[in-house]
N, C-alpha and C positions, 0 to 999 in steps of 0.2 A: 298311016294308021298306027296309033302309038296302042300297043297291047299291055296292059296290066298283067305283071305275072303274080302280083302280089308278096309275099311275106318269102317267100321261095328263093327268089333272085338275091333276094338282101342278104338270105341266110345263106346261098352260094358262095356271095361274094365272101362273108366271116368267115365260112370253113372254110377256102382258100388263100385267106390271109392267115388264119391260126393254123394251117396245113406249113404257108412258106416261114412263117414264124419257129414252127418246130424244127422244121427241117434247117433252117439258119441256127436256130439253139444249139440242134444235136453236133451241126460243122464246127462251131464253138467249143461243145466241150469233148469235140475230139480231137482237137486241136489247142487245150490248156497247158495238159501236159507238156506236150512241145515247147511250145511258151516258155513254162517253169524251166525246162530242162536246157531252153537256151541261153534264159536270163541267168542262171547258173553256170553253164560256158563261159560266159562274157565277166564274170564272175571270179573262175579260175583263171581266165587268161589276161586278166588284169592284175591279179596276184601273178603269177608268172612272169608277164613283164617288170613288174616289180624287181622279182627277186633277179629276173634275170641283167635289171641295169643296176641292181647293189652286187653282182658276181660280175660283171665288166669292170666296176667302178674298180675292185677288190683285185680284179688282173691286170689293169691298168695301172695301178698302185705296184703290186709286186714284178711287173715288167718295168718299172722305172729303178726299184732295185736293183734287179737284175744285172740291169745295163750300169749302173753305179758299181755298181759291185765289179762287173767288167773293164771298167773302164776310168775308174775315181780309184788312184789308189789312196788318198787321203781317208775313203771310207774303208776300206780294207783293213788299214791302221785301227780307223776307231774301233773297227770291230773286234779284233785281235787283241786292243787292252781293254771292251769293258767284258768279252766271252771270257777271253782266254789268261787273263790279268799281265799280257806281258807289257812289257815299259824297254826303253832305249835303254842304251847301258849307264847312263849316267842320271837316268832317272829312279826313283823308290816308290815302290809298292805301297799303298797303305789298302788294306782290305777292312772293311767292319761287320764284323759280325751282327746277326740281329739280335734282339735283347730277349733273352732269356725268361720265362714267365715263371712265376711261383707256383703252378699248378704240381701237383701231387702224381707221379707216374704212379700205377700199380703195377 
C-alpha cells in the first residue's frame, strides 16, 4: 500500500536539507576565523624560518672568523695593519686621507 502524503513529505524533506545546510554554513563560519588565523601562522613561521637560516648563515660566517682569528696568524697580521696601521720594521706606512669637500661649514 503506497500512501500519498502529498506536498508535506517534499516540503519535509527541503526543511531538512535547508535546516543541514544552515547548520554546515554556521560550522563554516565558525570556523573562518581559525582559518585566517592559521594561514597567518604559517605565515610568520615562514618568515621566521627565513630570518632564522640568514642568523645561522651570519653565525656560521663569524665562527669561521673566529677560528681564523684563533688559529691563522697570517690573518691576525692583516688585521693589525689595515685596524691598527702597524707595518714591520723595515716596511712604510702610507695612509690617505679622504678628499675633502668644498661645502661651507657654519
Amino acid at each position: 500500500m503506497n500512501v500519498d502524503t502529498g506536498i508535506w513529505s517534499k516540503l519535509t524533506k527541503i526543511v531538512v536539507g535547508l535546516v543541514v545546510l544552515a547548520i554546515l554554513l554556521l560550522i563554516g563560519m565558525c570556523y573562518l576565523p581559525l582559518i585566517n588565523q592559521n594561514e597567518q601562522f604559517q605565515k610568520e613561521n615562514l618568515r621566521l624560518q627565513r630570518e632564522l637560516q640568514k642568523e645561522s648563515e651570519k653565525s656560521k660566517e663569524l665562527q669561521m672568523q673566529i677560528n681564523d682569528l684563533r688559529n691563522d696568524p697570517k690573518t691576525i697580521e692583516r688585521l693589525a695593519r689595515e685596524k691598527l696601521g702597524y707595518a714591520r720594521p723595515d716596511e712604510t706606512v702610507v695612509r690617505f686621507e679622504p678628499a675633502e669637500t668644498n661645502a661651507v661649514s657654519q
